[in-house]
C-alpha positions as CSV (number, residue, x, y, z in Angstrom):
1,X,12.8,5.0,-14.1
2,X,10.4,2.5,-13.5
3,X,9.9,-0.6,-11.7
4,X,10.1,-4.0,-14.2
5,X,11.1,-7.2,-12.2
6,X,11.0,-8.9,-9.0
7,X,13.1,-11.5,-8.0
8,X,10.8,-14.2,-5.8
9,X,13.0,-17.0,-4.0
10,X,11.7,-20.4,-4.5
11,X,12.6,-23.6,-3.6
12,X,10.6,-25.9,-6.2
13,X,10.6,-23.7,-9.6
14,X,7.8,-26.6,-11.3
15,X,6.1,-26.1,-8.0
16,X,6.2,-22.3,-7.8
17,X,4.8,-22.4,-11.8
18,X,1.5,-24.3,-11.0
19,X,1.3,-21.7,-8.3
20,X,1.5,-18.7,-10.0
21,X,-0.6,-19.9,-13.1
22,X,-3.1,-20.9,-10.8
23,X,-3.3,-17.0,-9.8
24,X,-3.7,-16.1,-13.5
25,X,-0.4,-14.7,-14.2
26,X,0.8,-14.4,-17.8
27,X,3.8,-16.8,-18.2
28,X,6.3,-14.7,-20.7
29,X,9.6,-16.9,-20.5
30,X,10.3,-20.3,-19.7
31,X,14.2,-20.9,-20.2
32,X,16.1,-23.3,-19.0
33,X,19.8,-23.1,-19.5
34,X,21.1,-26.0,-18.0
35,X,20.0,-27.7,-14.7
36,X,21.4,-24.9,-12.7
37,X,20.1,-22.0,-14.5
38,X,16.4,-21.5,-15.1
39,X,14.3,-18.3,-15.3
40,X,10.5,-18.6,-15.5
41,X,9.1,-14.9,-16.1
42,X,5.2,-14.3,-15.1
43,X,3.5,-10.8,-15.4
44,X,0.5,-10.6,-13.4
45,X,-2.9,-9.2,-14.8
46,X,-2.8,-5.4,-16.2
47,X,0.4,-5.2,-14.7
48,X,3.5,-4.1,-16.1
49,X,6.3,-5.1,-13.5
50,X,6.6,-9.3,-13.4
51,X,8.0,-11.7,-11.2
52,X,10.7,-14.2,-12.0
53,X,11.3,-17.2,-10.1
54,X,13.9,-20.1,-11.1
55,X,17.1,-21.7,-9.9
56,X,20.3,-19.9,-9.6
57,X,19.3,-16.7,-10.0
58,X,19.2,-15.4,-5.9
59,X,20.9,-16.2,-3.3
60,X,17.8,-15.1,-1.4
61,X,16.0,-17.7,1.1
62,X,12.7,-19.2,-0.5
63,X,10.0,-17.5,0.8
64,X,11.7,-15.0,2.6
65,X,10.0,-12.2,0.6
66,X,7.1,-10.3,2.3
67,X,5.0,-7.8,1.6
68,X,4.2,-8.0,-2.0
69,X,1.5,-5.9,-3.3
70,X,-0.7,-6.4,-5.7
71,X,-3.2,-3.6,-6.5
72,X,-7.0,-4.7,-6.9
73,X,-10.0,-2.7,-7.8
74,X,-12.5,-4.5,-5.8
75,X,-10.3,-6.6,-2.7
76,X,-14.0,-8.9,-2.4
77,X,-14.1,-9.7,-5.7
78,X,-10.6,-10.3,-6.0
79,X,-10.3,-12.2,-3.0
80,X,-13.2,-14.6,-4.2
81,X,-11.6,-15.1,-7.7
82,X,-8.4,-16.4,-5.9
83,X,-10.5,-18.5,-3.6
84,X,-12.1,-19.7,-6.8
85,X,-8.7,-20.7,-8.1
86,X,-8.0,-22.8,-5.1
87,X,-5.9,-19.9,-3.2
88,X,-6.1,-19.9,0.7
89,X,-6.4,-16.2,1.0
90,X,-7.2,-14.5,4.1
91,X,-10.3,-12.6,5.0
92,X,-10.3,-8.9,4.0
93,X,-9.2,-6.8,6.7
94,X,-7.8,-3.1,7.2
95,X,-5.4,-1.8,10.4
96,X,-6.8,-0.1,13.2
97,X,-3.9,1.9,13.5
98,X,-4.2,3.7,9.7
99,X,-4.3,3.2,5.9
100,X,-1.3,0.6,5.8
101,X,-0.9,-2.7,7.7
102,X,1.2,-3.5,10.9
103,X,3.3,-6.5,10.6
104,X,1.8,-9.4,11.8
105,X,-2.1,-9.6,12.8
106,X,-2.6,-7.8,15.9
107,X,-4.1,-4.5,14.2
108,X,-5.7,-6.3,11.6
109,X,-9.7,-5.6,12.2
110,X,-12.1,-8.1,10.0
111,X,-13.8,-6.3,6.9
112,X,-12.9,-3.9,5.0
113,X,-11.9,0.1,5.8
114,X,-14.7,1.1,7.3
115,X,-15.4,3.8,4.2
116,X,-13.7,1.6,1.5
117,X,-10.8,4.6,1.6
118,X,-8.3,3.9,-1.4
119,X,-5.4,2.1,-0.1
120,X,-7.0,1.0,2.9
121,X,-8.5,-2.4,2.6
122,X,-6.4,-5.7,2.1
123,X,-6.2,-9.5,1.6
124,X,-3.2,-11.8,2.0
125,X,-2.4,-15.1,0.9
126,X,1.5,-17.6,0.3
127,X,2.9,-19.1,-2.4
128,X,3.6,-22.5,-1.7
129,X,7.3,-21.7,0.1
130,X,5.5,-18.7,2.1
131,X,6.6,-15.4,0.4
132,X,3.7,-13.0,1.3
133,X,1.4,-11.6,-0.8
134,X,-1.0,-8.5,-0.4
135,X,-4.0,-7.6,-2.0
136,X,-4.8,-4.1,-1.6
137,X,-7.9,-2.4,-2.8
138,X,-7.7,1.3,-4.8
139,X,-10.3,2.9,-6.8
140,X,-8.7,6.4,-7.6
141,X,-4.7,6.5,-7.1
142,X,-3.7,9.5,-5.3
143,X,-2.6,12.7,-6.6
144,X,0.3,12.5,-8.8
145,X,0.5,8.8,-8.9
């Protein structure tokens, strides 16, 4: 079993498009069924699982999502590539408390994990209705993953 979609609540699917094309995402499907029904498909780069955003197909509050991940090699470089693109994304930061993030900012420290540990260092940026998005840095995946 694996992972393959994501359903991500928008309010302005055009909107939402320009968004995610900005990021570099590979846009798969556009189809639009009638002018309630429209699935727009995007797989982000050298990942398998996509996204799909459209009308009529969650009942989910745009931007309500939080938390998405998306795994990065090098969070600086990444970070600046999305900056490049026009993306208001956050400085890197890791939690004081550990290797994952608290919610909200009040254990976020500036910089990254002090000794760039896998899973440790992150970035986060919005899409234009506010589902969050997380860039997390990892070199070497942990055992058995």
């Amino acid at each position: 079993m694996k992972l393959e979609v994501l359903v991500v609540p928008v309010s302005d699917v055009d909107r939402a498009k320009r968004f995610y094309e900005t990021l570099g995402f590979r846009m798969d499907i556009d189809h639009v069924a009638s002018e309630d029904f429209r699935v727009v498909q995007f797989t982000p780069p050298g990942s398998e699982a996509s996204i799909i955003i459209g009308t009529g197909i969650t009942p989910a509050a745009p931007g309500s999502l939080q938390g998405l991940q998306l795994v990065v090699f090098d969070i600086e470089a990444a970070r600046a590539d999305l900056v490049g693109r026009g993306v208001d994304v956050s400085e890197v930061f890791h939690d004081a408390g550990g290797v994952f993030y608290h919610i909200g900012n009040e254990q976020r420290v500036t910089g990254p994990h002090p000794d760039r540990g896998d899973y440790g260092s992150f970035a986060s940026f919005s899409d234009p209705d506010g589902n969050g998005w997380m860039l997390q840095e990892v070199k070497k995946r942990a055992p058995g993953r």
